[in-house]
C-alpha positions in Angstrom: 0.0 0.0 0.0 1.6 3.1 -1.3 1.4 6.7 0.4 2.6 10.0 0.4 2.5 12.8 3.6 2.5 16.0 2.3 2.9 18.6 5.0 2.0 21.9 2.8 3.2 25.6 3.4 0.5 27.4 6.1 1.5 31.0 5.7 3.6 33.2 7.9 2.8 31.8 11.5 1.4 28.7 12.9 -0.4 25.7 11.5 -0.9 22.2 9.9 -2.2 21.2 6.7 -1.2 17.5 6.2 -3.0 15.5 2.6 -1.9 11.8 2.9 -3.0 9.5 -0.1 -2.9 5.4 0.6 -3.7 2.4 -1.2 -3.0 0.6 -4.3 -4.1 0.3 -8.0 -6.2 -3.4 -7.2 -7.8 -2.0 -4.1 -8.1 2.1 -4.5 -6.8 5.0 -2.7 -7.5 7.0 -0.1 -7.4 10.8 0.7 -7.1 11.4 4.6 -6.6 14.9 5.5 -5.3 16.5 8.7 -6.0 19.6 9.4 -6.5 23.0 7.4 -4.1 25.6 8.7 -5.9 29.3 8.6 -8.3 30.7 6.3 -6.6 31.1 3.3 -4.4 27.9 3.8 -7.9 26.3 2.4 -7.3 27.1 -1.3 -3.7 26.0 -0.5 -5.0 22.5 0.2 -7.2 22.8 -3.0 -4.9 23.6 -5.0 -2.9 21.0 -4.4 -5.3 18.2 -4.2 -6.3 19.2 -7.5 -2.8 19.0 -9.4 -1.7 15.8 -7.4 -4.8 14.1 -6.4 -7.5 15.4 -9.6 -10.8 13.2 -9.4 -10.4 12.9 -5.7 -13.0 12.8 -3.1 -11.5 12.8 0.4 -12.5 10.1 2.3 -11.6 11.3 6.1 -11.2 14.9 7.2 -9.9 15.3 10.3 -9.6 18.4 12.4 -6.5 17.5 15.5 -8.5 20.3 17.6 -10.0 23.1 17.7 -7.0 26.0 17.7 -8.2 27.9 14.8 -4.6 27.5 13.0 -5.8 23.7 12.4 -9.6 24.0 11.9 -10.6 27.2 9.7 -9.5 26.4 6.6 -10.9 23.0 6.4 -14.1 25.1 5.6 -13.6 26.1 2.2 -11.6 22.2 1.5 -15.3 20.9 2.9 -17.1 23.3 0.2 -14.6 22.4 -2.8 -14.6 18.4 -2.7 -16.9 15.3 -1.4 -15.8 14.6 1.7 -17.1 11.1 3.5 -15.7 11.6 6.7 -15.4 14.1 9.3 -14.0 13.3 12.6 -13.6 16.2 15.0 -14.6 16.7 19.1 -17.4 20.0 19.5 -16.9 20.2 23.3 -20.5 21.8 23.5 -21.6 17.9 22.9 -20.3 17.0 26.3 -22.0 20.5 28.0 -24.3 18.3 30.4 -20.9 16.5 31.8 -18.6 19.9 32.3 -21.9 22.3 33.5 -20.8 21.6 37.2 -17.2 23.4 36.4 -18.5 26.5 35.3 -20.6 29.6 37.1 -24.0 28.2 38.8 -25.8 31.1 36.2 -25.2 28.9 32.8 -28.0 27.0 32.4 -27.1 23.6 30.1 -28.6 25.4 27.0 -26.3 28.4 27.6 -23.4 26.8 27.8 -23.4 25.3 25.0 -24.5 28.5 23.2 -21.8 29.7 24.9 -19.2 27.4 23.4 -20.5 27.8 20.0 -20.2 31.2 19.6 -15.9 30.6 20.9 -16.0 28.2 18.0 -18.0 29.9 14.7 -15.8 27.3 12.7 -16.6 24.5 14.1 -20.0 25.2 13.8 -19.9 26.0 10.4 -18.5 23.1 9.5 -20.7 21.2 11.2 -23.7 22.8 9.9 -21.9 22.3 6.4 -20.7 18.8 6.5 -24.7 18.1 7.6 -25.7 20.0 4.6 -23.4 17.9 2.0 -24.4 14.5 3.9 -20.8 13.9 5.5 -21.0 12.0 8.1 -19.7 13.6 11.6 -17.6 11.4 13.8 -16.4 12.1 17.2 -12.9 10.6 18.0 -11.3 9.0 20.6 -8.9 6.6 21.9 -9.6 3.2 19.9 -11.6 4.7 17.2 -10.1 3.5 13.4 -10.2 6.0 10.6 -9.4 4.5 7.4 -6.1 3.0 7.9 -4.9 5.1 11.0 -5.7 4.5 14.9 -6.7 7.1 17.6 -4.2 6.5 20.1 -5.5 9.8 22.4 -7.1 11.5 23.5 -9.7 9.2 25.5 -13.1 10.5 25.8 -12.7 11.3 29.5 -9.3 12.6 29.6 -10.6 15.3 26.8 -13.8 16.0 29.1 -11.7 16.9 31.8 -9.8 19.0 29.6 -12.6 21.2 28.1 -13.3 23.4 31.5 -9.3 24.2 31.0 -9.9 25.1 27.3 -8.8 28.8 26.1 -12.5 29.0 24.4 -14.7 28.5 27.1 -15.7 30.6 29.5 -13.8 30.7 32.8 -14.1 27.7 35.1 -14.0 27.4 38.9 -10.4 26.0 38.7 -9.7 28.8 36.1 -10.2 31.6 38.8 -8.6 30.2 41.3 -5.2 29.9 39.7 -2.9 32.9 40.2 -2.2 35.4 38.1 0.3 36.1 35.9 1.5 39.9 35.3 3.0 41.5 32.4 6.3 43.7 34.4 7.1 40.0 35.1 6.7 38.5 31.6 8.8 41.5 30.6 11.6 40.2 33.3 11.5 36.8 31.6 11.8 38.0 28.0 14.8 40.0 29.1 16.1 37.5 31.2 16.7 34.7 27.9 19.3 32.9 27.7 21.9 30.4 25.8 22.7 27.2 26.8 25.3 25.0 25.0 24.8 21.5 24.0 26.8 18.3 22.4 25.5 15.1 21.4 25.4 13.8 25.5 24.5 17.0 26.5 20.7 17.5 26.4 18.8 20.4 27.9 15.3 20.0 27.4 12.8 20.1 30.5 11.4 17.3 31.8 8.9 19.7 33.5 8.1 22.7 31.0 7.1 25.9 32.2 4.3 26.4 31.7 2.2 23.6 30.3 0.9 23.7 27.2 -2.6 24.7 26.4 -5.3 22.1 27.5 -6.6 23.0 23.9 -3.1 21.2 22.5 -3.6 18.5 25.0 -6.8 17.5 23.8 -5.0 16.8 20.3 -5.6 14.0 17.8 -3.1 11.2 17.9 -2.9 8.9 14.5 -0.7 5.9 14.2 -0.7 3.9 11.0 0.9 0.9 9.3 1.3 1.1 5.8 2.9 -0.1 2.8 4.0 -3.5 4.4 5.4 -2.6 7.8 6.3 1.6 7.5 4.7 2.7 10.4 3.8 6.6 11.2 2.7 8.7 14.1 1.1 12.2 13.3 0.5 14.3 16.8 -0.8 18.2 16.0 0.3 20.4 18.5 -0.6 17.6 22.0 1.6 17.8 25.2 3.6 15.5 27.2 0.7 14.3 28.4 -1.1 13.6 25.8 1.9 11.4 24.0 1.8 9.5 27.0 -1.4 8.2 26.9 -0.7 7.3 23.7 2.3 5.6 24.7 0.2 4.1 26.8 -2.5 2.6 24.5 0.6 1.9 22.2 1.8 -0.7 24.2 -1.7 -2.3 24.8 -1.7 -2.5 21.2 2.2 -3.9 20.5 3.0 -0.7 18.0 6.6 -0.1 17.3 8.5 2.9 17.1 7.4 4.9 14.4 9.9 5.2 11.0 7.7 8.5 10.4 6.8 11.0 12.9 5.1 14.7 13.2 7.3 17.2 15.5 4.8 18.6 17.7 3.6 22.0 17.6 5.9 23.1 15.4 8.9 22.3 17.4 8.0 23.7 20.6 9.8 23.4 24.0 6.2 22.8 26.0 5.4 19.9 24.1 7.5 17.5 24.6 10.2 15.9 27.3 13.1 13.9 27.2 11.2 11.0 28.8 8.0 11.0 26.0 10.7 11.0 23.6 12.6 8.2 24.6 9.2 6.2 25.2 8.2 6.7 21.5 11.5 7.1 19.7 13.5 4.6 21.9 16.3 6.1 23.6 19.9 8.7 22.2 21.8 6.6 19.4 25.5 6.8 18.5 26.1 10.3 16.8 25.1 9.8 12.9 22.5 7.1 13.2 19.2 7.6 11.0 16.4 5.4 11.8 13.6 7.5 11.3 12.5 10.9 9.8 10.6 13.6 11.4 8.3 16.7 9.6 7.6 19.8 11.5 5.1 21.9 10.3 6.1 26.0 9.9 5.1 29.8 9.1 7.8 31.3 6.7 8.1 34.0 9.6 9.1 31.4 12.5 13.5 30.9 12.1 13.1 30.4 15.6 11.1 27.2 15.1 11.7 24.0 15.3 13.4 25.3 18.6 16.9 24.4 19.3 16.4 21.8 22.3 13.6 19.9 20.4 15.3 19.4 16.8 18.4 18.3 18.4 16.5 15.8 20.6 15.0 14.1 17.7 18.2 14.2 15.6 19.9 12.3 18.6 17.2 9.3 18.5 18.4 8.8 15.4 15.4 10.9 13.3 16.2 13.3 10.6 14.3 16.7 11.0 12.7 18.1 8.2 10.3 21.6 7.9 8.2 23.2 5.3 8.5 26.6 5.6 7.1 28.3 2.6 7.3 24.9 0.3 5.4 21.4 0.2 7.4 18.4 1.8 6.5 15.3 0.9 7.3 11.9 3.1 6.0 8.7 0.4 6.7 5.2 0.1 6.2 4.2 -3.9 6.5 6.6 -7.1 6.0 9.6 -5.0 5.6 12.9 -6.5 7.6 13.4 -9.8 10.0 17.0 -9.7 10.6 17.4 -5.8 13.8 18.8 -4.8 15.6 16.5 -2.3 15.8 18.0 1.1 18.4 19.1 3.4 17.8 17.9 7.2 17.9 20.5 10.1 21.3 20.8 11.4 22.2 20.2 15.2 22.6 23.1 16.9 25.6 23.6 19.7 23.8 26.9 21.1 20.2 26.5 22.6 17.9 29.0 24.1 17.5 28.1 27.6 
């Protein structure tokens, strides 16, 4: 079963917008795509499915979460094409189970009016997919789509997330946590600093500060085997915590490191521990070993990203580090695409910002 991953330019900033094609000339292929980047990444992902993939319907869309550098231009990709498949979490669908988090005036009905109106896109493209016949999937740990497996986030790890979420309205535990002042955000950006590393010298937190987002937590993990025994792990922007549930249900399961892997959130420091690593990359290889690659997704206007500590973790478990930027990069296993340029891998870096 051939397949290509082709993580496609988003813009300036943040995003994803991942098109994978599976599949085989006797049995069909498949269009799975992974989020939509912004608003204009939409016609991006059009474009692209129409030179490479022409006569295509897409067969599962799936939106990682709802951060709208991942949702909002699957809109427009939903209005262009058939798309069978929709799998994404509205967390005003599990109102009646979070009510008791929030302020005693919501009533049920208001809160989830409430969350609607924090997430217009999602609702549009609910309201659209139900309008074209797609059919609208929630999805969780243990849930198949097409040839991939949810891996996390479990129903009730993401219900416990949603009072936590930057788009609803402030919980309980919200209020009580203290607050955070800008004179002392200005300390810490002045304060940076430069760190030095070498192959056995690895600074990366086991305990970043702070956390990051709930909303990222809640992300989407896909693992797939294809083409014989090529196996791949795509993971949005989720946390530490999220990869470890999925390293947890991985091991239920018997899943092997992955020869293909998504950097999360584009590389950043909050996202991702020396420990989480080693449990789903194995553990630091002899300097110059390749056993895998990795793709991180980002905005022309982000040098800084992947960040320093991260890409020089993954390049020390042995995987390769490769970003998009302003061009399509493309990860196959067959013909691939014809007239790609072959890539140059991130380099290591010796000097790190702490």
């Amino acid at each position: 079963m051939a397949f290509e991953i082709d993580f496609l330019p988003v813009g300036d900033t943040y995003g994803d917008a991942i098109v994978i094609r599976y599949g085989d000339d006797a049995n069909g292929y498949f269009l799975h795509v992974v989020d939509g980047g912004r608003v204009d990444t939409g016609q991006t992902i059009i474009d692209h499915i129409n030179k490479y993939y022409p006569g295509y319907y897409i067969n599962h869309m799936v939106v990682s979460h709802a951060d709208n550098d991942h949702a909002c231009g699957l809109i427009d990709v939903l209005k262009q094409f058939e798309v069978k498949n929709l799998w994404m979490n509205r967390p005003w669908l599990y109102a009646s189970e979070t009510l008791q988090h929030f302020h005693g005036n919501f009533t049920l009905q208001g809160l989830i009016d409430d969350m609607k109106e924090r997430h217009p896109y999602l609702v549009e493209l609910e309201a659209l997919a139900t309008e074209k016949g797609t059919q609208i999937h929630e999805v969780f740990q243990g849930m198949n789509i097409g040839q991939f497996r949810v891996l996390a986030p479990s129903r009730e790890r993401y219900i416990e997330l949603i009072p936590d979420f930057e788009k609803t309205p402030t919980s309980y535990k919200e209020e009580a946590k203290e607050p955070t002042y800008g004179l002392l955000r200005s300390f810490v950006e002045a304060a940076k600093k430069w760190l030095e590393e070498k192959w056995d010298v690895e600074t990366l937190s086991e305990n970043p500060q702070p956390p990051t987002s709930a909303s990222n937590e809640s992300c989407v993990v896909q693992y797939a085997t294809l083409d014989g025994n090529k196996t791949i792990l795509l993971t949005a922007d989720v946390g530490p915590v999220g990869l470890n549930e999925a390293a947890d249900y991985a091991a239920v399961l018997g899943l092997t490191y992955p020869n293909f892997v998504q950097v999360p959130h584009h590389g950043s420091r909050h996202n991702v521990t020396p420990a989480t690593l080693d449990r789903w990359l194995g553990p630091k290889k002899p300097q110059g070993t390749v056993v895998g690659t990795a793709f991180c997704s980002i905005g022309a206007n982000k040098p800084e990203y992947p960040r320093g500590q991260v890409k020089n973790a993954f390049i020390r478990r042995g995987y390769e580090v490769y970003a998009n930027r302003t061009i399509m990069i493309s990860h196959y296993s067959g013909p691939g695409h014809t007239g790609l340029v072959p890539l140059t891998p991130e380099a290591f870096d010796t000097k790190v910002e702490a």
